[in-house]
N, C-alpha and C positions, 0 to 999 in steps of 0.2 A: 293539812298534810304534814308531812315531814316523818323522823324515824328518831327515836330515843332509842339509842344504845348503853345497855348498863355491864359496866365490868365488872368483873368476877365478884359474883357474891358468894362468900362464903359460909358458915356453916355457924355463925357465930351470932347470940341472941347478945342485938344492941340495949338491952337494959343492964347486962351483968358483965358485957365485954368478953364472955368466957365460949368455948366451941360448946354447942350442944352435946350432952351427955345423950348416950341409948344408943347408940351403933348409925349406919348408915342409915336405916329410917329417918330416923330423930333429926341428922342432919341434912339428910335431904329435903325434908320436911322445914325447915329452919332457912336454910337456903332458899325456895320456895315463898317463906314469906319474909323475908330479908327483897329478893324479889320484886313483888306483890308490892309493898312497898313502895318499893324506891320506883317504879314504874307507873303506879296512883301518882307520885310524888309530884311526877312529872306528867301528867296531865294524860295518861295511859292505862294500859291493865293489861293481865293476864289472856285475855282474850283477844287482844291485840299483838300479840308474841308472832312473829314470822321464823322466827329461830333460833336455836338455844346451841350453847356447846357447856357440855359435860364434860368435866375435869374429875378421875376419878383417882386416888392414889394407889384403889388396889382393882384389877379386875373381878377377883372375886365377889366385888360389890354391885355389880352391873344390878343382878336382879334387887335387891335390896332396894335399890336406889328405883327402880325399873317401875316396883310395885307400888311405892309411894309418890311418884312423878303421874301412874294414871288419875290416882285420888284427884288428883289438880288439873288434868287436860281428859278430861274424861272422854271430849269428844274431838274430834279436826285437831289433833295437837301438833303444834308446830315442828316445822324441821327439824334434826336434832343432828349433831353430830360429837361426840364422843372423842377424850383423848386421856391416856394415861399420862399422870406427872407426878415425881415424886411428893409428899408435901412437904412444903416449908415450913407450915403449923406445927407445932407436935398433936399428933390426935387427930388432925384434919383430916378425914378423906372424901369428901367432895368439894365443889364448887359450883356453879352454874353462873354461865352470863348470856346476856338477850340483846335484841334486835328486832323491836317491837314498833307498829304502826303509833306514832305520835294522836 
């Protein structure tokens, strides 16, 4: 049992330290398996996710981010809840963090 909570991951591919290049896809995509990741990491997965919160910098990105988040939960996808924040990154405009079954 138990619950792994992972915070804010962002947008940012850990081989080159740099924010993913290609718009909101790219980095939503990147966040995602930044993710993936660190939630195998820890003894969990993506299909384990009970809930996520989307940090977006621009709303206009909602669907961007929207269309490349089904790719990944295709089916029963977890809760979601949504927030606008400015970014602190330059470049950044997502994040995502989880709340996943251990």
């Amino acid at each position: 049992g138990g619950m792994v909570y992972v915070s804010s991951m962002g947008p940012v591919d850990p081989e080159t330290g740099q924010v993913a290049a290609g718009g909101i896809k790219a980095q939503t995509t990147q966040c995602l398996a930044n993710l993936k990741a660190r939630l195998e990491a820890e003894g969990s997965s993506l299909e384990k996710v009970a809930s996520v919160t989307v940090v977006l910098a621009e709303e206009d990105d909602f669907a961007g981010m929207n269309e490349e988040w089904l790719k990944w939960f295709p089916t029963n996808p977890p809760a979601r809840q949504g927030a606008k924040l400015p970014a602190r990154i330059p470049g950044l405009k997502v994040s995502i963090a989880a709340i996943a079954e251990a």
